[in-house]
C-alpha positions as a printed Julia matrix, in Angstrom:
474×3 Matrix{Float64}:
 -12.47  -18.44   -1.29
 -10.9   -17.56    1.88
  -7.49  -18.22    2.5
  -7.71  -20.58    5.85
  -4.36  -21.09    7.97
  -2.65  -24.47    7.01
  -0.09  -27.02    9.19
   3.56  -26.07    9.81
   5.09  -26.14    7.0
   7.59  -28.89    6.53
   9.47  -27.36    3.51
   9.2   -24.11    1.94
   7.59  -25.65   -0.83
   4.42  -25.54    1.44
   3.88  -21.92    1.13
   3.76  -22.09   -2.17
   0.61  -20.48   -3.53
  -2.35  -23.2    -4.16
  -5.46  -22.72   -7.03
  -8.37  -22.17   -6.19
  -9.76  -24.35   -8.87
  -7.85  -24.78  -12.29
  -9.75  -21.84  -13.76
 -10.04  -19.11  -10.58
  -6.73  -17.67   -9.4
  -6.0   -17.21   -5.79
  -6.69  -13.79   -4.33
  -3.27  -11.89   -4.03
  -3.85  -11.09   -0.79
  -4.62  -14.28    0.53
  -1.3   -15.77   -0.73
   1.92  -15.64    1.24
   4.12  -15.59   -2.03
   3.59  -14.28   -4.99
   1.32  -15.99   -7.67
   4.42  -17.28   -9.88
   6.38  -18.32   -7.18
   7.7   -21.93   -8.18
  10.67  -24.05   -7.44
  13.2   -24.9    -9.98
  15.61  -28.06  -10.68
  18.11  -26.57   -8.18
  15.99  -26.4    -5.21
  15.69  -22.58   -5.58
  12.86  -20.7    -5.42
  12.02  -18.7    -8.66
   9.1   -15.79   -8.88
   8.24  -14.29  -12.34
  10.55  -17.02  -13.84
  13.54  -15.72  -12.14
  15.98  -17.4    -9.98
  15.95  -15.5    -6.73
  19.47  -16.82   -6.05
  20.86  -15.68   -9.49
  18.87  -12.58   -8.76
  21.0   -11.83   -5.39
  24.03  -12.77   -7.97
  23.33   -9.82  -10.28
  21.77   -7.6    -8.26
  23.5    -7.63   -5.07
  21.54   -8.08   -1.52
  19.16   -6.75    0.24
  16.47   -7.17   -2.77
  13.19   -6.16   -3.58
  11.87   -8.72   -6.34
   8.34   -7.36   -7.15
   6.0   -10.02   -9.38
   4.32   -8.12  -12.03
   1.88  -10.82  -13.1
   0.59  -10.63   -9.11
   0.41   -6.88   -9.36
  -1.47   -6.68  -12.5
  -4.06  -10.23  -10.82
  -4.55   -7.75   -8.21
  -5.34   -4.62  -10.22
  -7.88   -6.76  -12.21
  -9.68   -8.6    -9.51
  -9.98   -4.92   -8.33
 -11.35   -3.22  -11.29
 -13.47   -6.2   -13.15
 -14.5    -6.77   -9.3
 -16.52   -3.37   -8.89
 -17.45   -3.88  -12.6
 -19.25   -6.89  -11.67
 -20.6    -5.74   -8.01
 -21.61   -2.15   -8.41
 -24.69   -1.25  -10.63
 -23.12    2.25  -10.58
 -20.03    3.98  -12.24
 -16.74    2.77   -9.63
 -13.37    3.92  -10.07
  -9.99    1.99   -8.28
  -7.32    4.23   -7.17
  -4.4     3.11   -5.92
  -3.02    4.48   -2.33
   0.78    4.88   -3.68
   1.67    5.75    0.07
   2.69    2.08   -0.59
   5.13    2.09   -2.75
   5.41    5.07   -5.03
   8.06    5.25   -7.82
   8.18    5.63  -11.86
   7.74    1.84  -12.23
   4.9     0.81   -9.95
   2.98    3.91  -11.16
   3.67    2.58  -14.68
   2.77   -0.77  -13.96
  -0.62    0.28  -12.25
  -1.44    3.06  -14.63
  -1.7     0.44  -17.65
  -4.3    -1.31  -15.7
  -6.32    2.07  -15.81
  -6.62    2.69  -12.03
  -6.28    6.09  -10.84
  -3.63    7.43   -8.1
  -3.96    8.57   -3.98
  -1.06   10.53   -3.46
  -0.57   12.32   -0.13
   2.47   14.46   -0.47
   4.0    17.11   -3.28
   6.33   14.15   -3.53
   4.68   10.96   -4.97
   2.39   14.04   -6.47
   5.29   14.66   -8.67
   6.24   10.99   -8.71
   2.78   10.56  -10.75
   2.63   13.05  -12.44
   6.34   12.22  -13.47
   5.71    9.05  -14.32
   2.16    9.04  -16.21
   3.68   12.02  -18.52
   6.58    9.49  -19.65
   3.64    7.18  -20.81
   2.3     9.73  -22.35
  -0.73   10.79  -20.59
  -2.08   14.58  -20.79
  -2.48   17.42  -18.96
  -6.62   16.8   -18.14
  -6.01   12.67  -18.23
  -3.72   12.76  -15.62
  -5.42   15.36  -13.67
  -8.59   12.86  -13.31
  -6.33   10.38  -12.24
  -5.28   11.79   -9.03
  -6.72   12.45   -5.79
  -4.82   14.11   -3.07
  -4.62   13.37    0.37
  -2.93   14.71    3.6
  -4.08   16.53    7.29
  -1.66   19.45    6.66
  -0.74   20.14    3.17
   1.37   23.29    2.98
   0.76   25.63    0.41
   3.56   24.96   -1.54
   1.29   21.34   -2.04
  -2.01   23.14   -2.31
  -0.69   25.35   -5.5
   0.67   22.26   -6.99
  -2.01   20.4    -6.9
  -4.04   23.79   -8.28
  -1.8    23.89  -11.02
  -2.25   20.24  -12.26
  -6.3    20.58  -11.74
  -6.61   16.88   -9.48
  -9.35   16.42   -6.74
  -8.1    17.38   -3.66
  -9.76   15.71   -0.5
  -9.85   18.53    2.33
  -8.88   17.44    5.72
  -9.75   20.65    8.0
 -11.12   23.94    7.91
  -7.56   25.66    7.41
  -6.92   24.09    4.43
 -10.66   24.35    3.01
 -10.34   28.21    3.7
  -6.75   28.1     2.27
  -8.12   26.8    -1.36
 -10.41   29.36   -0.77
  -8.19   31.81   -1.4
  -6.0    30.57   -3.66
  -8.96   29.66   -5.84
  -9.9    33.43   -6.26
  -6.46   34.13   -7.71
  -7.3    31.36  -10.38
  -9.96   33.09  -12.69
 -12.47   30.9   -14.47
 -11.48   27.3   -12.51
 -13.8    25.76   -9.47
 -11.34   23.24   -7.51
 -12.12   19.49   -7.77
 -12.48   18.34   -4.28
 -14.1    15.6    -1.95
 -14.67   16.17    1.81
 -12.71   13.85    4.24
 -14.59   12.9     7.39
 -14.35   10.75   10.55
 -16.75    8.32   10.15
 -16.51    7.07   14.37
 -16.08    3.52   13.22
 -13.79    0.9    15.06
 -11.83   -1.95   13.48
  -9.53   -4.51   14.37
  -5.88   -3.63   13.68
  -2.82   -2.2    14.6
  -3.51    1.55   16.84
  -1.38    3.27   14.67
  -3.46    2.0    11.22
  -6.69    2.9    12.88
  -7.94    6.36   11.12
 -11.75    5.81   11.29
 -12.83    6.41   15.22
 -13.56    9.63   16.09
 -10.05   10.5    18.12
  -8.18   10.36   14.93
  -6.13   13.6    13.27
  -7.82   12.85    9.98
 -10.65   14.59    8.88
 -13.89   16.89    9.76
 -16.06   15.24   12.96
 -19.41   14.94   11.77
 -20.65   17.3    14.16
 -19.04   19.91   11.64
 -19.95   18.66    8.3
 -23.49   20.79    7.97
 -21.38   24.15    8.92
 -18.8    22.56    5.86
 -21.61   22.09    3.51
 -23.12   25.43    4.09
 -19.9    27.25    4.06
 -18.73   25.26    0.88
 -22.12   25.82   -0.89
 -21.33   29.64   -0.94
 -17.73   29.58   -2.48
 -17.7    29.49   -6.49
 -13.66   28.78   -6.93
 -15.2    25.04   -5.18
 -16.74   22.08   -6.95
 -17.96   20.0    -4.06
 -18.05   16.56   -5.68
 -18.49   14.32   -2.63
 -17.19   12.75    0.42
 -14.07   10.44    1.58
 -13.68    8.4     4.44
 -11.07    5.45    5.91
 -11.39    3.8     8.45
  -8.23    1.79    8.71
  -5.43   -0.78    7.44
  -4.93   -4.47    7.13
  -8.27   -5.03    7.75
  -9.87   -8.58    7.77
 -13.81   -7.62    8.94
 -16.18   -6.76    6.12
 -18.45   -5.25    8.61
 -16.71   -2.34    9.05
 -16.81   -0.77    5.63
 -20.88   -2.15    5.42
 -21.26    0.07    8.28
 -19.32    2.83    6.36
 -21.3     2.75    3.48
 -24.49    3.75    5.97
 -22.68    6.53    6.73
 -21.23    8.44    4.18
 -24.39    7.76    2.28
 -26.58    9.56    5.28
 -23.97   12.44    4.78
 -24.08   12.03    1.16
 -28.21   12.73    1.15
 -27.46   15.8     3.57
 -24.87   17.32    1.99
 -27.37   17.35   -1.4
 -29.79   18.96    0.68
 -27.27   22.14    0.86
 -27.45   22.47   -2.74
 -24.25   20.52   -3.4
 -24.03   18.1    -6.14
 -22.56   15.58   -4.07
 -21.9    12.39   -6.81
 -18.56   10.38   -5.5
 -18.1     8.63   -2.65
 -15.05    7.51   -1.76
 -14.77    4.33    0.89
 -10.95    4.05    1.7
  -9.26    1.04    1.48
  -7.67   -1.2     4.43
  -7.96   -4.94    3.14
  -5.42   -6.84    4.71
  -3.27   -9.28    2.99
  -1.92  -12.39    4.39
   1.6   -11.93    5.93
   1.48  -15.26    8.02
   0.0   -19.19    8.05
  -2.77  -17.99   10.35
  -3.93  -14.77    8.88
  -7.15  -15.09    7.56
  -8.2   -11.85    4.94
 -11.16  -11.36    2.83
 -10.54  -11.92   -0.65
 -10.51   -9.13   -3.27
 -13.92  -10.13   -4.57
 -15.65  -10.99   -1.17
 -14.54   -7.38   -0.26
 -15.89   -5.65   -2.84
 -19.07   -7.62   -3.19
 -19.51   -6.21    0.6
 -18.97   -3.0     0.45
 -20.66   -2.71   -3.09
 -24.07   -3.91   -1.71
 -23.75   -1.81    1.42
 -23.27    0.83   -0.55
 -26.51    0.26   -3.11
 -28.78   -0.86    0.29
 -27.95    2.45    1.73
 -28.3     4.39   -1.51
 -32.19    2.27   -2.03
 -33.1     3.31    1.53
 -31.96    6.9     1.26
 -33.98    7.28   -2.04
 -30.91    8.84   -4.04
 -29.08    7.94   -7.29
 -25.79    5.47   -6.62
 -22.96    7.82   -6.83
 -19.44    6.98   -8.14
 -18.2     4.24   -6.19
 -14.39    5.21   -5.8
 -11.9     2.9    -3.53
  -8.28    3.23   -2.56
  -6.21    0.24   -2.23
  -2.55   -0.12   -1.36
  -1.61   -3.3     1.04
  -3.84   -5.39   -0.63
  -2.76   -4.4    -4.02
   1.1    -4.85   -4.37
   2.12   -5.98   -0.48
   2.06   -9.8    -1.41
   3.57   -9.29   -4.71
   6.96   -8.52   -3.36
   9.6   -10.19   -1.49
  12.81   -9.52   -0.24
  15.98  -11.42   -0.6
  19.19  -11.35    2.19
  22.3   -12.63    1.91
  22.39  -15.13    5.79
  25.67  -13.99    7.51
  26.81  -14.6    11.32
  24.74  -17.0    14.09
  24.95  -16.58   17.7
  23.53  -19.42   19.78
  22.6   -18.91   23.42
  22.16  -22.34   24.86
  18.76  -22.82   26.45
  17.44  -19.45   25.24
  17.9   -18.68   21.19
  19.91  -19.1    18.18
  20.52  -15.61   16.39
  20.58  -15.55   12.41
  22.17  -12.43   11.15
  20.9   -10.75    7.72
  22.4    -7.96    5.83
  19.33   -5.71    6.26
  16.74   -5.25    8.46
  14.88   -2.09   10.26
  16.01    0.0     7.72
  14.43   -1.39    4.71
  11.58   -2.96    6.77
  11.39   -0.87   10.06
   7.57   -2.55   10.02
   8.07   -5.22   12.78
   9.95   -2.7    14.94
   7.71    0.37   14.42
   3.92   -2.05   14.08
   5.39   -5.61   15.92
   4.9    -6.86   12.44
   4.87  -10.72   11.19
   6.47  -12.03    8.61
   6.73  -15.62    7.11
  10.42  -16.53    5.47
  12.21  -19.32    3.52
  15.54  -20.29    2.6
  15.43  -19.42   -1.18
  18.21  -21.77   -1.96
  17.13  -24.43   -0.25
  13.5   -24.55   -0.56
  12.49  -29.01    0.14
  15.14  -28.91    2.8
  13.58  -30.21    6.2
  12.45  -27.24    8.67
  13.68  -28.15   11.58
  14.9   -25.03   13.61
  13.45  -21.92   15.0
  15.8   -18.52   14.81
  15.21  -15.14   15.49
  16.46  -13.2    12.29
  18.5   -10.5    13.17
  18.91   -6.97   11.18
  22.14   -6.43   11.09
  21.84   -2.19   12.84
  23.07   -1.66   16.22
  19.9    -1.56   17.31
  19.01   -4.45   19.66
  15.39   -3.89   18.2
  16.29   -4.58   15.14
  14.48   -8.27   14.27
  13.13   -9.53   11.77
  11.27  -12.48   12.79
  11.59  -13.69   15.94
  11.4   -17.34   16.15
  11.42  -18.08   12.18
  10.8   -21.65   11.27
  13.73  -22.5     8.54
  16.01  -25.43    8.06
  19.71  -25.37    9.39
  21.03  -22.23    8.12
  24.58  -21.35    7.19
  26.18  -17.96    5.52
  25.9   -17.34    2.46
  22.17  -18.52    2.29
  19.38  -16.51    0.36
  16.38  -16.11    3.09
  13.41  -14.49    1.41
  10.44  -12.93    3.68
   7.47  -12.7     1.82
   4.75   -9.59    1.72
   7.16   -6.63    1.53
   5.32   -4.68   -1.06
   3.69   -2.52    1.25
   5.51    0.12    3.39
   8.78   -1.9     3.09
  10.84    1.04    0.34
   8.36    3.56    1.17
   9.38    3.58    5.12
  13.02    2.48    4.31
  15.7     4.63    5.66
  19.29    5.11    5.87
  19.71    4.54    9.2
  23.6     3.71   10.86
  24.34    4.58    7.13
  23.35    1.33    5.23
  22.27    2.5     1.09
  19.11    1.77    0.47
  18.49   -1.65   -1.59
  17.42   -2.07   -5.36
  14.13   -3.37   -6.69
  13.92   -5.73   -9.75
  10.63   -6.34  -11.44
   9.98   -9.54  -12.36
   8.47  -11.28  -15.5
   8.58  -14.37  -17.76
  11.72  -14.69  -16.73
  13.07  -11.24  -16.88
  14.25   -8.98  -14.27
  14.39   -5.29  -14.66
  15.82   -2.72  -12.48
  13.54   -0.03  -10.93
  15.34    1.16   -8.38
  18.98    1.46   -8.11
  21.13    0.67   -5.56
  21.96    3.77   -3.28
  25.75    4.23   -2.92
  28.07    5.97   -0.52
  28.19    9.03   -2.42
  24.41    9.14   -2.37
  24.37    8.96    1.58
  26.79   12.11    1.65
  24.82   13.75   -1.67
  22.89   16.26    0.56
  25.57   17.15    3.08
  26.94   20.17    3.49
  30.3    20.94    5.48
  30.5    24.32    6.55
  33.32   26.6     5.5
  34.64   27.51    8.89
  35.46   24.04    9.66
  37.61   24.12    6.24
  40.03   27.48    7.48
């Protein structure tokens, strides 16, 4: 079922995620709140079976409250999804450009989905945190597939060292494996070839990475002269080809077109003597961050691109090869809110009323870097009456720095919890210290427990990495 835009919402009850039918849960990324968002006797808006105002209480404001229940719906409607889809072997990775620390991996590696990483960073994050659960060497190697259009050396050799499939970008860094892999004796390099597939879609110009004026990946017009250069290196096990064609994407036809694609390039490729047996499709699935946005749902997605896929393979006349996708919006961006504390107001008569937060570009610099929408509610006061519209203010000096502009919440007044739903994605992994401010802690949330995953940065953490040089001290 598609999620379809509703009225305005007279209470923030409204936005309250609905069933689909008593047995068939909603599609995570066609629900503004998480799945166990509820209201409790106080008029206060609980998720996991947690107060959000008690939450602010312990924890302290600005808040990341991630819902592990909606986390986990996602990761199964996922996996059981390309299970029930795909006649071939499929494999769900998840793009941890999201969000990656030690919990989420945690969370996401219990639901046996592997891991796109794209820097030595959430590399080691992974790695880090799938050793704690006790994962080997070899299982967390096949977990992991790294990304990136310029990894340095210093990446290359770590990724080398751990044995994970690295997806080449460009020439330098294919010829760069190259010769690392001859100072490895006995060990062919895992890797899948990224290219740029020329397809448009609709969304943001910076989230676009499919059409052919992109920094990502080989233009097809090379890929024969990478097959045949490729099919001559032993220290390189060719395994099969990536492509992604965008983010927060609400078209299916897109990634049916895709499929045609990489498939026609798959065939080719085989005809070089490579045994080309994964195909990778990206990700991009939008979620639903306002009343009128309109995704896909999990399922309708991968019921898409999974017959695209098996058409193309039919007509082509080869085997279905491993069906791999990499989701990271659409799995944890709608299981996450994030909780302010209301401060000052400013009215300007005629014009706008201003509602101060203590947050804002700096642990969601989305609507300021993207013109990003959010939707919002007054967590303590969830049946009150909307009946004002406020832009809510970050509180940087930054006269950029908003929120939402023109936010639909009842009468305000310090002290008041105002949640904005769908900050899973890109929200802690873009979130910077800018003018100073710590970045905030993240609680996960479940059956009524909150634990912390992420600590509150302090002062001294701000001033951990400077340095004051010695002259200035004489």
């Amino acid at each position: 079922m598609i999620a379809t835009p509703t009225k305005t919402p007279h209470t923030g009850q409204d936005y309250l995620p609905k069933k689909v039918t008593e047995t068939t849960q909603l599609s995570p990324n066609q629900s503004l709140l998480p799945l166990t968002a509820n209201i409790n006797n106080h008029d206060h808006l609980e998720i996991g079976g947690c107060d959000l105002q008690t939450l602010v209480e312990q924890f302290a404001s600005p808040l990341y409250i991630l819902d592990e229940t909606t986390l986990r719906t996602a990761c199964h409607q996922y996996r059981d999804g390309f299970k029930t889809y795909y006649q071939g072997e499929s494999q769900v990775i998840y793009a941890s450009k999201a969000w990656s620390s030690l919990a989420v991996v945690g969370v996401i590696a219990t639901e046996n989905l592997g891991f796109d990483v794209v820097s030595g960073g959430e590399l080691y994050t992974t790695q880090k945190a799938l050793t704690q659960l006790g994962y080997s060497c070899q299982e967390i190697a096949q977990k992991i597939y790294f990304h990136g259009n310029n990894k340095s050396v210093a990446e290359l050799e770590q990724a080398l060292e751990m044995g994970c499939t690295i997806i080449v970008d460009n020439w330098l860094e294919l010829q760069t494996l190259v010769q690392l892999g001859e100072t490895i004796p006995n060990q062919k390099t895992p890797i899948l070839i990224r290219l740029t597939p020329g397809i448009e879609c609709h969304t943001h110009e910076y989230i676009r990475t499919g059409h052919l004026d992109s920094k990502f990946g080989f233009d097809p017009n090379q890929l024969e002269t990478v097959f045949s250069y490729i099919a001559e290196q032993k220290s390189l096990d060719c395994r099969g080809l990536h492509a992604h064609i965008g983010s927060q994407i609400f078209e299916r036809q897109p990634h049916q077109d895709l499929a045609g694609v990489l498939v026609e390039w798959l065939k080719i490729g085989q005809e070089y003597g490579l045994t080309l047996s994964e195909l990778n499709i990206g990700g991009g699935l939008g979620i639903r961050y306002t009343e009128d946005d309109d995704p896909p749902s999990i399922e309708e997605w991968i019921k898409a691109a999974s017959e695209a896929v098996m058409k193309a393979c039919q007509r082509s006349g080869i085997p279905l090869p491993k069906l791999i996708a990499e989701p990271g919006r659409s799995l944890i961006g709608s299981a996450c809110v994030t909780a302010y504390t209301v401060g000052s107001s400013k009215e300007i008569p005629d014009i706008r009323t201003y509602v101060a937060v203590d947050g804002g570009m700096s642990d969601n610099p989305r609507p300021i870097t993207y013109q990003s929408s959010y939707s919002v509610v007054l967590g303590n006061k969830m049946s009150a009456e909307i009946n004002e519209t406020v832009t809510v203010a970050g509180k940087h000096c930054e006269s950029g720095d908003i929120v939402i502009k023109d936010a639909q919440l009842p009468q305000t007044h310090p002290g008041d919890i105002l949640v904005i739903m769908g900050t899973g994605a890109y929200n802690y992994s873009m979130a910077s210290n800018y003018n100073r401010l710590p970045r905030p802690a993240a609680v996960l949330v479940n059956n009524g427990e909150a634990n912390l995953i992420l600590k509150r940065e302090t002062y001294d953490d701000l001033i951990r990495q400077d340095c004051l040089p010695e002259k200035l001290l004489s």
